[in-house]
N, C-alpha and C positions, 0 to 999 in steps of 0.2 A: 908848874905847867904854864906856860908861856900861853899868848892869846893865837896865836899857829896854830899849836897842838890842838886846841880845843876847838877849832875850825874843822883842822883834819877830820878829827872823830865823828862833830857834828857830821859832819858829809859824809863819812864810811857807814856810821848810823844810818841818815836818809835813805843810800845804795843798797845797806841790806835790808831796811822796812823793804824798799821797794820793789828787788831781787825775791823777798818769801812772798808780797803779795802777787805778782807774776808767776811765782809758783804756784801758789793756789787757784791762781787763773786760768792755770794752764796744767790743770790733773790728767788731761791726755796724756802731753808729754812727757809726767810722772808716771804713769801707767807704760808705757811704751820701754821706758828705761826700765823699770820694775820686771818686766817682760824678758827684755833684753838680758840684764843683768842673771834673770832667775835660768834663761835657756843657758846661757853661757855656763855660768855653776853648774847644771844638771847635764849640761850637754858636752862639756870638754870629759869629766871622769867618764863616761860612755865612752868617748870618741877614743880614749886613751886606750880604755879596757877592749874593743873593737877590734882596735890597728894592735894589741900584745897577741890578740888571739890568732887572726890573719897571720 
């Protein structure tokens, strides 16, 4: 490992410490997605089963 690569990593490390604490900063936004994601899953096999019977 060359002294580059271990820069690179250094720095990809810092981005994601700082990427998860911005997440944890921001549990709204993880709720929202969580939301999102949950209606999508419960709501396309509905939608599907909906528009067979129509």
């Amino acid at each position: 490992m060359n002294t580059n690569n271990i820069v690179k990593v250094k720095i990809q490390l810092a981005l994601s410490l700082k990427a998860i604490k911005w997440l944890f900063s921001s549990q709204y936004i993880l709720q929202v997605v969580f939301v999102e994601s949950f209606v999508t899953s419960v709501g396309l096999p509905l939608h599907r089963r909906y528009t067979q019977h129509s």
